[in-house]
Backbone atoms as SQL, in Angstrom:
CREATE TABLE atoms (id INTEGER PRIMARY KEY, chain TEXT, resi INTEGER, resn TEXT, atom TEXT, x REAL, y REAL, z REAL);
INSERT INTO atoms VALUES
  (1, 'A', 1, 'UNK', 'N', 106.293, -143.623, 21.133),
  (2, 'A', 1, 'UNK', 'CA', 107.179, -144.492, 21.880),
  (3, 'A', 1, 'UNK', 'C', 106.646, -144.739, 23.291),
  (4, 'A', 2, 'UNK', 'N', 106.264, -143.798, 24.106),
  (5, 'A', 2, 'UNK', 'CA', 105.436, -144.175, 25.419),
  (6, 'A', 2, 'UNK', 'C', 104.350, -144.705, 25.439),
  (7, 'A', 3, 'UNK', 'N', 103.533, -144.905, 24.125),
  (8, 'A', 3, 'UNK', 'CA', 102.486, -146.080, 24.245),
  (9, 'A', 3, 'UNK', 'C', 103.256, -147.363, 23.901),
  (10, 'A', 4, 'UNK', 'N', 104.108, -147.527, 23.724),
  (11, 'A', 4, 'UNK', 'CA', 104.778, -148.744, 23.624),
  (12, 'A', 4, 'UNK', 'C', 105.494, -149.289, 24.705),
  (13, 'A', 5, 'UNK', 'N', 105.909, -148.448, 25.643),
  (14, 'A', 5, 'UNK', 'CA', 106.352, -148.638, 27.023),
  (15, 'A', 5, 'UNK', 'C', 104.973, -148.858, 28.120),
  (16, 'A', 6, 'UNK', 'N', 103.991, -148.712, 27.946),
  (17, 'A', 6, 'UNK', 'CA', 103.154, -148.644, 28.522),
  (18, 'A', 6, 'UNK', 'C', 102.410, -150.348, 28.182),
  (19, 'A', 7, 'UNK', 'N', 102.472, -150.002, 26.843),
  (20, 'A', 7, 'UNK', 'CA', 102.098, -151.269, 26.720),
  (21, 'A', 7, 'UNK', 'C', 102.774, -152.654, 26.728),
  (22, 'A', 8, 'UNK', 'N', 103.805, -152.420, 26.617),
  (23, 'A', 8, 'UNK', 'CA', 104.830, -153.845, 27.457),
  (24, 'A', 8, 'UNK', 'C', 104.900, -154.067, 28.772),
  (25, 'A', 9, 'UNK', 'N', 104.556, -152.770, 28.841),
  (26, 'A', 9, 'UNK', 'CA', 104.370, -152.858, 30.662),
  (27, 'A', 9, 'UNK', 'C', 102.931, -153.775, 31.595),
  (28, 'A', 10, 'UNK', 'N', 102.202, -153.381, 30.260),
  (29, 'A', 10, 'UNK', 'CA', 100.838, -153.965, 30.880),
  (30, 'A', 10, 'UNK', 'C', 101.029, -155.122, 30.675),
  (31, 'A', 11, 'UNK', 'N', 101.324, -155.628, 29.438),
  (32, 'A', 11, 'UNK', 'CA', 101.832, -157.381, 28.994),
  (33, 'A', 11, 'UNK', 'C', 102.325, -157.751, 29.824),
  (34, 'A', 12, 'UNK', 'N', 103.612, -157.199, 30.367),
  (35, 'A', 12, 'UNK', 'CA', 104.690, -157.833, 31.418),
  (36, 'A', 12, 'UNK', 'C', 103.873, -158.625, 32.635),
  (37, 'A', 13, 'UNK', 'N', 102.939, -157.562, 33.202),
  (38, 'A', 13, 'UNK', 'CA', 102.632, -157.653, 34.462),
  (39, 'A', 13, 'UNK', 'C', 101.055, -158.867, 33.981),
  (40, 'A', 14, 'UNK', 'N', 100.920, -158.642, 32.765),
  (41, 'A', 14, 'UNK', 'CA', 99.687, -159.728, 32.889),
  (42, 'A', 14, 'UNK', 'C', 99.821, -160.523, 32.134),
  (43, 'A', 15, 'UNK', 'N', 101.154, -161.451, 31.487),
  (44, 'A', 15, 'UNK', 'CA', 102.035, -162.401, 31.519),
  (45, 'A', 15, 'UNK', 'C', 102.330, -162.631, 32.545),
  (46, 'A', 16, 'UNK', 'N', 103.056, -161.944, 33.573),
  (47, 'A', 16, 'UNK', 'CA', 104.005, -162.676, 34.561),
  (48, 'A', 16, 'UNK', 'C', 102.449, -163.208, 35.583),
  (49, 'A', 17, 'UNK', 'N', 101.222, -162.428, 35.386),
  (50, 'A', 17, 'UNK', 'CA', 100.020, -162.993, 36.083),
  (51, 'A', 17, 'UNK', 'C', 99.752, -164.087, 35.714),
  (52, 'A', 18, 'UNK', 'N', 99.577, -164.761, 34.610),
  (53, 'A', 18, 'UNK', 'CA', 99.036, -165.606, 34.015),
  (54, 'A', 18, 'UNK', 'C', 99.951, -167.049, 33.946),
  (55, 'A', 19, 'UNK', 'N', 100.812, -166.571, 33.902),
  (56, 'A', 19, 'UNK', 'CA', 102.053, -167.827, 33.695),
  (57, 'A', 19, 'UNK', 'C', 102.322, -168.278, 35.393),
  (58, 'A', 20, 'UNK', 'N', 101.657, -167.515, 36.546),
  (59, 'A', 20, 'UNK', 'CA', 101.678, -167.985, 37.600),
  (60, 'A', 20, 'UNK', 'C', 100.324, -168.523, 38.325),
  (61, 'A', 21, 'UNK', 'N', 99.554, -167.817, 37.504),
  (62, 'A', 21, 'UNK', 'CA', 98.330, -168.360, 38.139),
  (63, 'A', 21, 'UNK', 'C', 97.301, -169.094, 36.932),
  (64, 'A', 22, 'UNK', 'N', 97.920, -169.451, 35.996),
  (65, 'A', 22, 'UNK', 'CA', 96.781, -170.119, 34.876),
  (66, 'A', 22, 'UNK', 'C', 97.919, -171.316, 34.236),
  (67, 'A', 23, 'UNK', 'N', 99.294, -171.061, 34.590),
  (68, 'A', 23, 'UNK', 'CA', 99.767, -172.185, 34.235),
  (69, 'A', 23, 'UNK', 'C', 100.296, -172.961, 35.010),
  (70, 'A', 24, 'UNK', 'N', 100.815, -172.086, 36.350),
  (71, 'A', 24, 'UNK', 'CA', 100.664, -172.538, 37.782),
  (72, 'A', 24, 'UNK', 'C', 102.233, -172.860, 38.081),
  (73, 'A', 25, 'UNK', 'N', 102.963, -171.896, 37.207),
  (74, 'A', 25, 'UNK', 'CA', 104.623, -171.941, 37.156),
  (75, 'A', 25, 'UNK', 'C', 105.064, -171.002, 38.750),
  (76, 'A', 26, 'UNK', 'N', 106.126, -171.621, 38.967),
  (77, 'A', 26, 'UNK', 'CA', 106.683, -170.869, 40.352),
  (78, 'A', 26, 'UNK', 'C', 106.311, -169.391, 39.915),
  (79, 'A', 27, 'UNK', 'N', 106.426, -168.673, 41.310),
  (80, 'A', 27, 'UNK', 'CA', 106.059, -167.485, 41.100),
  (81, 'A', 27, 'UNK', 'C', 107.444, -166.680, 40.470),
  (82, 'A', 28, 'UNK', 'N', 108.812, -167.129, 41.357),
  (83, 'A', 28, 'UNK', 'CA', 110.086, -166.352, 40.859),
  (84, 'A', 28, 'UNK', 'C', 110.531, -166.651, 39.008),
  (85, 'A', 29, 'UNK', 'N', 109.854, -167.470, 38.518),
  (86, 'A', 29, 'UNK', 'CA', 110.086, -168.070, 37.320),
  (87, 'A', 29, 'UNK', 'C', 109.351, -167.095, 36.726),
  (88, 'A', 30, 'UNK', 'N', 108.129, -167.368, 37.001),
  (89, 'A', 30, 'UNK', 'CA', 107.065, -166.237, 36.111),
  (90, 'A', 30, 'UNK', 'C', 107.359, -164.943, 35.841),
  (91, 'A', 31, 'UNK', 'N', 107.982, -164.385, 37.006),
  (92, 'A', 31, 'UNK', 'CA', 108.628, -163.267, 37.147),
  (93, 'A', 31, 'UNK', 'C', 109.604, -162.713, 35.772),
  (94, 'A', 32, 'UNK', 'N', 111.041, -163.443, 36.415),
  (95, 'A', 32, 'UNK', 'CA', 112.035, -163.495, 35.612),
  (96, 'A', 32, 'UNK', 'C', 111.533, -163.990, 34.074),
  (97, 'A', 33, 'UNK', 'N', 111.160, -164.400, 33.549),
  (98, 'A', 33, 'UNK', 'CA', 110.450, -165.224, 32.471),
  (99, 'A', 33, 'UNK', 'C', 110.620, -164.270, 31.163),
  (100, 'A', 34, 'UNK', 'N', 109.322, -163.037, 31.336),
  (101, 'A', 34, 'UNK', 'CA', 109.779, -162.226, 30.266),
  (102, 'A', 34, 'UNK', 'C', 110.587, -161.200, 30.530),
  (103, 'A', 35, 'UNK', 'N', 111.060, -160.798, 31.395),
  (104, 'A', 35, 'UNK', 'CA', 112.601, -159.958, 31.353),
  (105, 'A', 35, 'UNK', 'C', 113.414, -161.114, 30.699),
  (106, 'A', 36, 'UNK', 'N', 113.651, -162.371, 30.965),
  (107, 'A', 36, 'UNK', 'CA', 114.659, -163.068, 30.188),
  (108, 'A', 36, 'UNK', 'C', 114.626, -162.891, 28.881),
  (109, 'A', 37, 'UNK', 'N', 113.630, -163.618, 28.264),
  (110, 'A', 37, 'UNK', 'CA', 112.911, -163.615, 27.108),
  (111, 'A', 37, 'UNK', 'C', 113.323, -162.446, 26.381),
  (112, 'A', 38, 'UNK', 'N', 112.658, -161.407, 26.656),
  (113, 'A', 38, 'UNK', 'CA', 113.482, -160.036, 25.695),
  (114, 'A', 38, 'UNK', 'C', 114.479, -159.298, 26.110),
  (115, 'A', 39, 'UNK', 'N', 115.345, -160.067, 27.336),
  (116, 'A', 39, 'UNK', 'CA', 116.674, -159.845, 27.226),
  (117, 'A', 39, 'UNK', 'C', 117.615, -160.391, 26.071),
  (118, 'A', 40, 'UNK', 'N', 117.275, -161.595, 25.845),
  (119, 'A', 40, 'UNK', 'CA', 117.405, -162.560, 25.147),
  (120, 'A', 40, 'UNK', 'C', 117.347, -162.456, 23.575),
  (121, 'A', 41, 'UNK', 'N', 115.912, -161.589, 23.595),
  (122, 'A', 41, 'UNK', 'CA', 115.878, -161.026, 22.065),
  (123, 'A', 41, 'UNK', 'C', 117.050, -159.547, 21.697),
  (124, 'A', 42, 'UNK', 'N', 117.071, -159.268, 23.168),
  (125, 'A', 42, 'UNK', 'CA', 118.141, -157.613, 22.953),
  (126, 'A', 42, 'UNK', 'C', 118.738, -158.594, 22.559),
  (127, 'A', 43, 'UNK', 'N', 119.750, -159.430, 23.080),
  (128, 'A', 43, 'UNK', 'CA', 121.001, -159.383, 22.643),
  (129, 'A', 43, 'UNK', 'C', 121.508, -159.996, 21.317),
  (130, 'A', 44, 'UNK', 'N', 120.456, -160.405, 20.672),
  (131, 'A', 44, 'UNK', 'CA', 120.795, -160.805, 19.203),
  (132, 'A', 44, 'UNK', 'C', 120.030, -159.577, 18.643),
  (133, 'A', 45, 'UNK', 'N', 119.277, -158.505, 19.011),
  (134, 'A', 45, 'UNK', 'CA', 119.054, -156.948, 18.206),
  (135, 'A', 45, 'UNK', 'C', 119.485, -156.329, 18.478),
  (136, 'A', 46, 'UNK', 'N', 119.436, -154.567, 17.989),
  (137, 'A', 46, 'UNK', 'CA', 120.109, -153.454, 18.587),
  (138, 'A', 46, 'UNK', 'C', 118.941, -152.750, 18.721),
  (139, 'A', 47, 'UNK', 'N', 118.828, -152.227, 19.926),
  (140, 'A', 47, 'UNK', 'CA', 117.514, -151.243, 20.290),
  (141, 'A', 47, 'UNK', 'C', 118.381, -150.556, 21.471),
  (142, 'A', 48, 'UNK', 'N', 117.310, -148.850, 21.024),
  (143, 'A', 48, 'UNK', 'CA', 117.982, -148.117, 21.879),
  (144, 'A', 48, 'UNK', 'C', 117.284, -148.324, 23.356),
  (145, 'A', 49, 'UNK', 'N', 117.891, -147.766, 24.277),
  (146, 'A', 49, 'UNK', 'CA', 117.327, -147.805, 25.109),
  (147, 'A', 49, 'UNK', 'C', 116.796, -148.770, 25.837),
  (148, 'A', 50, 'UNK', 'N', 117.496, -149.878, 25.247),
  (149, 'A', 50, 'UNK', 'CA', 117.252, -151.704, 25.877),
  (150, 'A', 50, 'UNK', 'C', 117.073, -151.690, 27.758),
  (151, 'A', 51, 'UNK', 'N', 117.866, -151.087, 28.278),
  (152, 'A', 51, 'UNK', 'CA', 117.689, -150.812, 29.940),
  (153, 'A', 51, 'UNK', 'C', 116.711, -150.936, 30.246),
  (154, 'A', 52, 'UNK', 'N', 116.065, -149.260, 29.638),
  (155, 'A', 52, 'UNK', 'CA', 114.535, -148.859, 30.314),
  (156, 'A', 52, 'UNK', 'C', 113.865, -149.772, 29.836),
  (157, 'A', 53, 'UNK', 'N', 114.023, -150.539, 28.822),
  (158, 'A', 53, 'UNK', 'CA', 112.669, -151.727, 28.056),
  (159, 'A', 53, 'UNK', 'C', 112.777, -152.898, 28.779),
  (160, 'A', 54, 'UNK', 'N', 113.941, -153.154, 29.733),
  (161, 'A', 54, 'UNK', 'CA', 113.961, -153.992, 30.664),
  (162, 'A', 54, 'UNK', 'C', 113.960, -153.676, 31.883),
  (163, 'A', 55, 'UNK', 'N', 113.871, -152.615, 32.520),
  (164, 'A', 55, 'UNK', 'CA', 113.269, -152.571, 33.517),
  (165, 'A', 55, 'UNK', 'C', 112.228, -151.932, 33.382),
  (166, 'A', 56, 'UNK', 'N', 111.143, -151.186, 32.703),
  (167, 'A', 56, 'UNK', 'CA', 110.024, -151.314, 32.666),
  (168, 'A', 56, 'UNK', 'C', 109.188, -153.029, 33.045),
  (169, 'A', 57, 'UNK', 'N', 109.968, -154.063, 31.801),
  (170, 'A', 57, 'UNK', 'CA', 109.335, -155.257, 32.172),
  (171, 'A', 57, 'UNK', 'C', 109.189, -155.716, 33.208),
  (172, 'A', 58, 'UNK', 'N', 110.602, -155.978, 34.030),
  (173, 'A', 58, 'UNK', 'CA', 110.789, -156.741, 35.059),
  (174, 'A', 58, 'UNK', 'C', 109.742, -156.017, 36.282),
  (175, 'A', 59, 'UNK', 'N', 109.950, -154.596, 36.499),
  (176, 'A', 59, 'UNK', 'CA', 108.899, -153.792, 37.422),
  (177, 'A', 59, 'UNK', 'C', 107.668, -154.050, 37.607),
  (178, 'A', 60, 'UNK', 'N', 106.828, -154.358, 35.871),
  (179, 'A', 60, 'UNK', 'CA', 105.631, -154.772, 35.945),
  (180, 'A', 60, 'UNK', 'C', 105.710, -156.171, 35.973),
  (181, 'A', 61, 'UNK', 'N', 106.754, -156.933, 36.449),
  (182, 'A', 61, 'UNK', 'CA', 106.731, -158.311, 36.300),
  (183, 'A', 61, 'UNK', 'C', 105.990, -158.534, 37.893),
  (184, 'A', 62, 'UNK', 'N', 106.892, -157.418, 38.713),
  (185, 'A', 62, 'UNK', 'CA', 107.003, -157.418, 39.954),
  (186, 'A', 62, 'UNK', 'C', 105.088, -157.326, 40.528),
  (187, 'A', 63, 'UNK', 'N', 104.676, -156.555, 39.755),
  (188, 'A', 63, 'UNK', 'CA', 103.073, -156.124, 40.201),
  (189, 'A', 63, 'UNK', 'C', 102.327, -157.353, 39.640),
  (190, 'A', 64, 'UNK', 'N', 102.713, -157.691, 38.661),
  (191, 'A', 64, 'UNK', 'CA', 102.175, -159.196, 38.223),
  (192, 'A', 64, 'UNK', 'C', 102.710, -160.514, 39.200),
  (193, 'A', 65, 'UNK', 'N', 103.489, -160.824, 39.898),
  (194, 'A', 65, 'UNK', 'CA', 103.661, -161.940, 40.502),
  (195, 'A', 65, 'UNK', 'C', 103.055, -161.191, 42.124),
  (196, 'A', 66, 'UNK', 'N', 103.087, -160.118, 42.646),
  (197, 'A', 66, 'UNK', 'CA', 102.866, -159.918, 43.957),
  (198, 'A', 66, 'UNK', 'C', 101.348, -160.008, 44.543),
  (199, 'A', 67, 'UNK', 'N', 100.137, -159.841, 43.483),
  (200, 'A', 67, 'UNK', 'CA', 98.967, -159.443, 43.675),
  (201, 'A', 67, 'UNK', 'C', 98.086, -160.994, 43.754),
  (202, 'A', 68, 'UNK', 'N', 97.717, -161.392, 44.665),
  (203, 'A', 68, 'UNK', 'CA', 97.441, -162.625, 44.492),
  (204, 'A', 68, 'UNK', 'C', 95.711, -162.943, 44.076),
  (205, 'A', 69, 'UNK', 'N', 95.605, -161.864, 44.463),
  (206, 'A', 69, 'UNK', 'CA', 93.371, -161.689, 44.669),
  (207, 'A', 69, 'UNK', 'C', 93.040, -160.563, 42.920),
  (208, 'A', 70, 'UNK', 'N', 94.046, -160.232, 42.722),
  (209, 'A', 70, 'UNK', 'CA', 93.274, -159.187, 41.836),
  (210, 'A', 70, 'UNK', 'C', 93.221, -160.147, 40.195),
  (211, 'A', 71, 'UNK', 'N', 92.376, -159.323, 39.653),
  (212, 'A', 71, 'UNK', 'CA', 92.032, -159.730, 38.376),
  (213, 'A', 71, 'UNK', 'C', 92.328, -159.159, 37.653),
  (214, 'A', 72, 'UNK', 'N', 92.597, -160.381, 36.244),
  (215, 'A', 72, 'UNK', 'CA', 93.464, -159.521, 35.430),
  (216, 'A', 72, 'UNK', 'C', 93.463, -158.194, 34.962),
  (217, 'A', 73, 'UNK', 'N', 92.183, -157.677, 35.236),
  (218, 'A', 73, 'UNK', 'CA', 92.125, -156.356, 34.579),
  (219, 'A', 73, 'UNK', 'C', 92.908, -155.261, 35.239),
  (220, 'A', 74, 'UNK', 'N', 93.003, -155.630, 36.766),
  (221, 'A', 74, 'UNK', 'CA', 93.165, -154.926, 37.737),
  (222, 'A', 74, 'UNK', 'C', 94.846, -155.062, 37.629),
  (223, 'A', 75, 'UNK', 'N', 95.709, -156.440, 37.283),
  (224, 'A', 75, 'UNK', 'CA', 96.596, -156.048, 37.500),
  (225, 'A', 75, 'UNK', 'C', 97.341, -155.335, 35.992),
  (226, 'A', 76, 'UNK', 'N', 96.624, -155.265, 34.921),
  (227, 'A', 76, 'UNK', 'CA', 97.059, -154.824, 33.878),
  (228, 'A', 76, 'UNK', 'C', 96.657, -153.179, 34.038),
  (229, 'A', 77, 'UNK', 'N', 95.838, -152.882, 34.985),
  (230, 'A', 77, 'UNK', 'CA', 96.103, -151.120, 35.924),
  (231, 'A', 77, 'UNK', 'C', 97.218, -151.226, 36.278),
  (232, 'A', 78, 'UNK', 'N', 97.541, -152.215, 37.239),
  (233, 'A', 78, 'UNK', 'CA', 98.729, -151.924, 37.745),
  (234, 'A', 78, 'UNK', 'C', 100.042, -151.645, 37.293),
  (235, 'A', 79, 'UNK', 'N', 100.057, -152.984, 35.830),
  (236, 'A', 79, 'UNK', 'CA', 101.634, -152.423, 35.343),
  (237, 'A', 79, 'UNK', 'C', 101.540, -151.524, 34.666),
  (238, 'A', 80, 'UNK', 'N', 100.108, -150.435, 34.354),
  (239, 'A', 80, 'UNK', 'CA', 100.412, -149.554, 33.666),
  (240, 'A', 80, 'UNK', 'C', 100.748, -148.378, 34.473),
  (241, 'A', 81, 'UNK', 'N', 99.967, -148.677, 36.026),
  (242, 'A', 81, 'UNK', 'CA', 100.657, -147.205, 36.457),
  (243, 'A', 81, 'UNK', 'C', 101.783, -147.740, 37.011),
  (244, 'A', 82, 'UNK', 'N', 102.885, -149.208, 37.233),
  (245, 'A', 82, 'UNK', 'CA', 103.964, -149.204, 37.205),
  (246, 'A', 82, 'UNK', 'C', 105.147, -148.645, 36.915),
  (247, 'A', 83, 'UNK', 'N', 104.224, -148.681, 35.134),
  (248, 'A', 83, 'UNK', 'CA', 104.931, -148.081, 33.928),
  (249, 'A', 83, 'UNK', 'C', 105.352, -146.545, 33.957),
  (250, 'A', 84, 'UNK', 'N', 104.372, -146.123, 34.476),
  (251, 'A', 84, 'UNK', 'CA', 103.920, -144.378, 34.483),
  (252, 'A', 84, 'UNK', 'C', 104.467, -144.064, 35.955),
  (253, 'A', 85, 'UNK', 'N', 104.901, -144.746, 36.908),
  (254, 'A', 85, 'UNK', 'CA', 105.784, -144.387, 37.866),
  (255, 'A', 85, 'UNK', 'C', 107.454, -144.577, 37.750),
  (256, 'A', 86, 'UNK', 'N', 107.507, -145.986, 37.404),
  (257, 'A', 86, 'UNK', 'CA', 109.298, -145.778, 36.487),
  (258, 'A', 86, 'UNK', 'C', 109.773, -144.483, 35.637),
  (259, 'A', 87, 'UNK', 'N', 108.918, -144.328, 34.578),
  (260, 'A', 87, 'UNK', 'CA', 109.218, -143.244, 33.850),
  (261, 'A', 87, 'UNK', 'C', 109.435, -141.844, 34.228),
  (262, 'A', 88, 'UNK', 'N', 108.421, -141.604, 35.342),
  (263, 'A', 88, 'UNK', 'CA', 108.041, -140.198, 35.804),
  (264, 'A', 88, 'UNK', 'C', 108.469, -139.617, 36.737),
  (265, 'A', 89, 'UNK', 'N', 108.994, -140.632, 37.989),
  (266, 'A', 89, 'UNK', 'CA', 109.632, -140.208, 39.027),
  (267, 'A', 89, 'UNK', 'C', 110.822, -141.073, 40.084),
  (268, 'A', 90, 'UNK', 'N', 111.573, -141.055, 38.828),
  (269, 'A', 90, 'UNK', 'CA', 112.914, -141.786, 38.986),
  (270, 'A', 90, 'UNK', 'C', 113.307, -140.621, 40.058),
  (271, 'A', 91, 'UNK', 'N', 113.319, -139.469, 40.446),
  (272, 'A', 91, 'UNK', 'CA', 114.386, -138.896, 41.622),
  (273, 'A', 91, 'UNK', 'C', 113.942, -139.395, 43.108),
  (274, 'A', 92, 'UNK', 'N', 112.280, -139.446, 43.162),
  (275, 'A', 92, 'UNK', 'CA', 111.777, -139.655, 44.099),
  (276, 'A', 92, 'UNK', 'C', 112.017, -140.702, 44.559),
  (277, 'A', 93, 'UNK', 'N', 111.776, -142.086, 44.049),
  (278, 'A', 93, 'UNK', 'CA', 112.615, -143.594, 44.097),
  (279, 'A', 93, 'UNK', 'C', 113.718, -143.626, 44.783),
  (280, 'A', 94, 'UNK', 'N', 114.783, -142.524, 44.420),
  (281, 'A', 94, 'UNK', 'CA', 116.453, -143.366, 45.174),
  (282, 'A', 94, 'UNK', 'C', 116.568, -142.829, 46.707),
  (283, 'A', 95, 'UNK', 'N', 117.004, -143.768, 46.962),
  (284, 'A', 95, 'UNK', 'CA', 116.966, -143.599, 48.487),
  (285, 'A', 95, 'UNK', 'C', 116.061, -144.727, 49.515),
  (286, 'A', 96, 'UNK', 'N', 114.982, -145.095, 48.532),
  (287, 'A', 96, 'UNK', 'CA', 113.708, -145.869, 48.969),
  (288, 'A', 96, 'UNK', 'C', 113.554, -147.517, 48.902),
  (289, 'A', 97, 'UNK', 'N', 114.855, -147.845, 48.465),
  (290, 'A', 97, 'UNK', 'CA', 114.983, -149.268, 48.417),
  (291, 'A', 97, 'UNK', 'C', 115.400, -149.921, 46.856),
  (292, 'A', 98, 'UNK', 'N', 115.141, -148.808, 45.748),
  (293, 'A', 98, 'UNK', 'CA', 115.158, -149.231, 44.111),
  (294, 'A', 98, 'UNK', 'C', 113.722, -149.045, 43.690),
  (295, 'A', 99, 'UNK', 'N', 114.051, -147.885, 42.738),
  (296, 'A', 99, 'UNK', 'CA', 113.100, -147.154, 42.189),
  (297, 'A', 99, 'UNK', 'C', 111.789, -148.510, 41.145),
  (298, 'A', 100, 'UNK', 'N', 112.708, -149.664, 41.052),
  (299, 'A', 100, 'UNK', 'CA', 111.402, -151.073, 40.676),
  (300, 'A', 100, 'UNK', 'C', 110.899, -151.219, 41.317),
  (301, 'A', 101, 'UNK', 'N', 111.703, -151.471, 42.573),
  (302, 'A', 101, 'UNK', 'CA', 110.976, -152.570, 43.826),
  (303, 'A', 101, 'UNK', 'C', 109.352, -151.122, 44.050),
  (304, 'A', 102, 'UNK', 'N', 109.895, -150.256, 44.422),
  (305, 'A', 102, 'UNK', 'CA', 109.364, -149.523, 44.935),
  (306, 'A', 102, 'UNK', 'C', 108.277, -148.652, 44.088),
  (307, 'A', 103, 'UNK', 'N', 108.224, -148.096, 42.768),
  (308, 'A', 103, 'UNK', 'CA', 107.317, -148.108, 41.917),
  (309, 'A', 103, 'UNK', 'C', 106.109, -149.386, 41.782),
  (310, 'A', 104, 'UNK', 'N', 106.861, -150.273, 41.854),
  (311, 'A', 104, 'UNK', 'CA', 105.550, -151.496, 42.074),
  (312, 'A', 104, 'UNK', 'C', 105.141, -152.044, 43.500),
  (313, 'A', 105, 'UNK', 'N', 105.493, -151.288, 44.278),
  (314, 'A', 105, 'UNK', 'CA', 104.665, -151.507, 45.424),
  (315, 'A', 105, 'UNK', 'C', 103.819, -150.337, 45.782),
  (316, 'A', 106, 'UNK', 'N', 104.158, -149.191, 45.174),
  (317, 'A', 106, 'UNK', 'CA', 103.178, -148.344, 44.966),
  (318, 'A', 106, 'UNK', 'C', 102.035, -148.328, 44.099),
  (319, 'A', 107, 'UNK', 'N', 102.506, -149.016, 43.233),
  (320, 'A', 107, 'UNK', 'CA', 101.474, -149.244, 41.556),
  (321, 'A', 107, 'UNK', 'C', 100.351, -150.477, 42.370),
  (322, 'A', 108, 'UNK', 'N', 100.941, -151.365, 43.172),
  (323, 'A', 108, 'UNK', 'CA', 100.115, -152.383, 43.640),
  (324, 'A', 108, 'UNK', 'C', 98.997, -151.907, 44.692),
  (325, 'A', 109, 'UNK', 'N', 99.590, -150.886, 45.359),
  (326, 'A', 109, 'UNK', 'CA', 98.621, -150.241, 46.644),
  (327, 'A', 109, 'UNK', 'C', 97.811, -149.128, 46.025),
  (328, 'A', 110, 'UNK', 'N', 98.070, -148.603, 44.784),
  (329, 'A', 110, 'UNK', 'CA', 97.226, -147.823, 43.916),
  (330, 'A', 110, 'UNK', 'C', 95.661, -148.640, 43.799),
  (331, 'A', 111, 'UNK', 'N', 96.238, -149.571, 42.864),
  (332, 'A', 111, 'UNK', 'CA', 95.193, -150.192, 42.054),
  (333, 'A', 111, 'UNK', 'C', 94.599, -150.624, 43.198),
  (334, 'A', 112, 'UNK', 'N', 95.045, -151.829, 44.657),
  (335, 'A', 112, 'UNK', 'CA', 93.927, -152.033, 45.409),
  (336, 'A', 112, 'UNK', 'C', 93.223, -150.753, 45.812),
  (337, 'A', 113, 'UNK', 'N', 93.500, -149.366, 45.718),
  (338, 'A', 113, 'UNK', 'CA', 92.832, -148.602, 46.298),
  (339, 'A', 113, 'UNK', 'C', 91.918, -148.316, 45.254),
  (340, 'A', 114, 'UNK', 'N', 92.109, -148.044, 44.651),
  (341, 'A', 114, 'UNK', 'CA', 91.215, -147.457, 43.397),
  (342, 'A', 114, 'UNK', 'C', 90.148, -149.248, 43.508),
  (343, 'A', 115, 'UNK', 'N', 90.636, -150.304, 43.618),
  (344, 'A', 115, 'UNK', 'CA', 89.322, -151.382, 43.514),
  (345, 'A', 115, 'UNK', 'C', 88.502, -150.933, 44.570),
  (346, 'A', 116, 'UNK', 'N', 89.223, -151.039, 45.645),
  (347, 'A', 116, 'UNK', 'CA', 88.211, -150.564, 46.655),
  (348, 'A', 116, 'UNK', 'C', 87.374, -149.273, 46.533),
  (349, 'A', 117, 'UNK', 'N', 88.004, -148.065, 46.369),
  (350, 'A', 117, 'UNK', 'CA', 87.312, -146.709, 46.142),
  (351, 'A', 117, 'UNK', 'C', 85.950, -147.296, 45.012),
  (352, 'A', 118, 'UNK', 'N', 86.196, -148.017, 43.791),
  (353, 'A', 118, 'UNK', 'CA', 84.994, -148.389, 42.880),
  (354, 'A', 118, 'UNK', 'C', 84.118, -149.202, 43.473),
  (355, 'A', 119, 'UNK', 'N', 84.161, -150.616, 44.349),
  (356, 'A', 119, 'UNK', 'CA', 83.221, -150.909, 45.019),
  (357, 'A', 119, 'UNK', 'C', 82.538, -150.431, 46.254),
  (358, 'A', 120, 'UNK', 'N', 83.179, -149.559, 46.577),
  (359, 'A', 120, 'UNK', 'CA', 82.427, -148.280, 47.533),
  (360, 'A', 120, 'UNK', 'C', 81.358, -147.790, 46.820),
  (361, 'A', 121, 'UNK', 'N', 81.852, -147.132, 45.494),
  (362, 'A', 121, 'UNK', 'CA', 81.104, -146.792, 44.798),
  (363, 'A', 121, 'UNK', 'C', 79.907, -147.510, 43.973),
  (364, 'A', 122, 'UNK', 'N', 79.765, -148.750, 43.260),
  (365, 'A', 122, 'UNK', 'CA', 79.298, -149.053, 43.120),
  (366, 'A', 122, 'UNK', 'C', 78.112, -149.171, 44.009),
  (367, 'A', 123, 'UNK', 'N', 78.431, -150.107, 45.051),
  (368, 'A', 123, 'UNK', 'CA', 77.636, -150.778, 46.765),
  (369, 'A', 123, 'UNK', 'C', 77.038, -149.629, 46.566),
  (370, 'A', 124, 'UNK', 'N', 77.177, -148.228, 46.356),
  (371, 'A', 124, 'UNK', 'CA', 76.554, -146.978, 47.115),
  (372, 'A', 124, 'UNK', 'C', 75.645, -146.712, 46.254),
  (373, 'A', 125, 'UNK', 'N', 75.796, -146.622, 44.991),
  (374, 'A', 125, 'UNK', 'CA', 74.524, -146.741, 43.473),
  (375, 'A', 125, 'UNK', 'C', 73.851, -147.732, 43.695),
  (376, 'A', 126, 'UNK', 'N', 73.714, -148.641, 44.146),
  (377, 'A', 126, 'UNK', 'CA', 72.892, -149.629, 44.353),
  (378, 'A', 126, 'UNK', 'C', 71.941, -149.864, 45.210);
């Protein structure tokens, strides 16, 4: 089940990338888009745990519409450690603005760090 959260998570965030920057849809649209979408499918199914499967999405929706320079690969890091921060440290979150907002602004300052830490690295092998 957590590779399946992980992996909607990565979709989310590189859907909500793509539908803003390859189809060139508002950014708040792109966003909202697939949280609608499989809100949409909850409510004509029954799945447990429909919440967390929607805010997992919308979170990595959030790292997918905010990152404007990174590539897709980079932001499909991101909604995965989105993913892996929603899940893992919901106590740490409250207090901090909303454990979404705030998991994906951490997940976003991750991944630029880690790009940067690799082209350090690279530049330096070279």
């Amino acid at each position: 089940m957590m590779v399946l959260f992980y992996f909607i998570g990565m979709s989310s965030a590189a859907l909500t990338f793509v539908l803003q920057h390859k189809v060139k849809m508002n950014v708040v649209l792109a966003s909202a888009l697939p949280s609608f979408c499989l809100a949409l499918l909850f409510y004509f199914m029954e799945v447990k745990e429909e919440n967390l499967w929607l805010a997992i999405v919308f979170t990595a929706s959030f790292v997918g519409m905010s990152a404007t320079n990174f590539k897709l690969h980079e932001i499909i890091l991101g909604g995965a450690i989105s993913t892996a921060l929603l899940l893992n440290m919901p106590e740490v979150n409250r207090g901090l603005g909303g454990g979404m907002g705030t998991s994906a602004f951490i997940a976003v300052l991750l991944t630029f760090g880690l790009r940067t830490l690799y082209q350090k690295v690279v530049k330096k092998a070279k």
